[in-house]
C-alpha positions as CSV (number, residue, x, y, z in Angstrom):
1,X,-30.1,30.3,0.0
2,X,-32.8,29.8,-2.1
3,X,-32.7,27.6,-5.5
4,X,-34.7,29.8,-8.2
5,X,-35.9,27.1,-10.9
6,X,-35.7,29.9,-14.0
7,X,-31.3,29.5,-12.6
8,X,-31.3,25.7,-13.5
9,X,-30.2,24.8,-16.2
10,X,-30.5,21.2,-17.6
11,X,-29.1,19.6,-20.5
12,X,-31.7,16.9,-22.5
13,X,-29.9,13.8,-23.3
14,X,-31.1,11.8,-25.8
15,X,-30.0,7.6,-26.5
16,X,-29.7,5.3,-29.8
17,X,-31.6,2.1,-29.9
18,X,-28.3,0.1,-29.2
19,X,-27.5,2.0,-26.0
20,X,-31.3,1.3,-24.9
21,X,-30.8,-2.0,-25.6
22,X,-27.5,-2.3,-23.8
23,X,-28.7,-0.7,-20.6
24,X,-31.7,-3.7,-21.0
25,X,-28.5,-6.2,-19.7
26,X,-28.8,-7.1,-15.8
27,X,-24.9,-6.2,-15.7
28,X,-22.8,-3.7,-17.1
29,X,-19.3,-2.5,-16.7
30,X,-17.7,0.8,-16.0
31,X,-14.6,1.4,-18.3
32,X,-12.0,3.8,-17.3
33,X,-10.1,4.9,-20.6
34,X,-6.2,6.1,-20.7
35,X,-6.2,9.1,-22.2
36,X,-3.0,12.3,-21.8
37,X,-5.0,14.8,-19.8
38,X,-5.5,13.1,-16.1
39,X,-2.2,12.2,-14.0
40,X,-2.0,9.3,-12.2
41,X,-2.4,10.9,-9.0
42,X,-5.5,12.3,-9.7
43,X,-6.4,8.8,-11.3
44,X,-5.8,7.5,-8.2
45,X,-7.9,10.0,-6.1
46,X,-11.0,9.9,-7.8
47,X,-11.3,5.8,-7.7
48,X,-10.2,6.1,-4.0
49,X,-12.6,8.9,-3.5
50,X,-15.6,8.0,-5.3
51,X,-15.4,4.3,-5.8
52,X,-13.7,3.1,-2.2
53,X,-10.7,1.6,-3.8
54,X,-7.9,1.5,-1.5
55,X,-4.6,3.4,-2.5
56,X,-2.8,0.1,-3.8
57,X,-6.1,-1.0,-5.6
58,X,-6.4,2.6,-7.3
59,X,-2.5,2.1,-8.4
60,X,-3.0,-1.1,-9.9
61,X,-5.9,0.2,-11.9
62,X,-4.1,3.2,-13.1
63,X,-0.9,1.2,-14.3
64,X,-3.3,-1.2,-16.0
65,X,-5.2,2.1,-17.7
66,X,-1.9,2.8,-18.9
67,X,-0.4,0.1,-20.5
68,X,-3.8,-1.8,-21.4
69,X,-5.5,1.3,-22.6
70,X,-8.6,0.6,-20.4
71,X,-9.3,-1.0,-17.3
72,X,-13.2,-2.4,-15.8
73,X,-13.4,-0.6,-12.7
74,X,-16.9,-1.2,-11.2
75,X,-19.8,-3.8,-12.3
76,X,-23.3,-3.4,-11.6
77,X,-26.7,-2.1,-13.0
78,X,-26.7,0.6,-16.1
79,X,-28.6,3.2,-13.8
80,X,-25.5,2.3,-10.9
81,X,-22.7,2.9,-13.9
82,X,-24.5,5.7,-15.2
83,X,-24.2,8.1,-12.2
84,X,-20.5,6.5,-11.8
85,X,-20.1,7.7,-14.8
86,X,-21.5,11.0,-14.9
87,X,-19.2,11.3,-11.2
88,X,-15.9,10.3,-12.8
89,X,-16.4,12.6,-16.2
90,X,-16.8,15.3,-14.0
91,X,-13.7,14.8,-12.5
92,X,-12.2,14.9,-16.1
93,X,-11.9,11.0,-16.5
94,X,-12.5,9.6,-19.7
95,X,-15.2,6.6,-18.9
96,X,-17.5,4.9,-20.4
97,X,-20.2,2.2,-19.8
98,X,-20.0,-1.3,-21.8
């Protein structure tokens, strides 16, 4: 199969000031938001699947999610958190990076 560049398509992103200065800390934070779309079993495959969280581990997060509202899930650089990030939204979680 060959990739044809005129068939990808890429989507410009653009930052404010305060995210570029955010991303400027040594450490940030991957927040994973509740939110009425994602079941817990999917919850629970996706930080098991992406983020090698053990079954029990993923649980625990996903009852904290729940009755917290949010729950840190992974700590590391911005550009690290980013593509977590980018991963888990495409998966249909609602995540952020603090």
């Amino acid at each position: 199969m060959t990739l044809n560049m005129a068939d990808v398509e890429t989507k410009e992103e653009t930052f404010t000031l305060e995210e570029i200065l955010t991303s400027l800390k040594k450490s940030h934070r991957l927040i994973l938001w509740n939110d009425d779309t994602n079941t817990f079993e999917h919850v629970i495959h996706c930080l098991c699947h992406y983020l090698d969280y053990s079954e029990s581990e993923a649980e625990k997060i996903a009852w904290t999610v729940h009755t917290k509202g949010k729950c840190a899930i992974l700590e590391g650089s911005f550009t690290e958190m980013e593509v977590y990030r980018k991963i888990l939204k495409q998966e249909g979680l609602t995540v952020s990076v603090e």
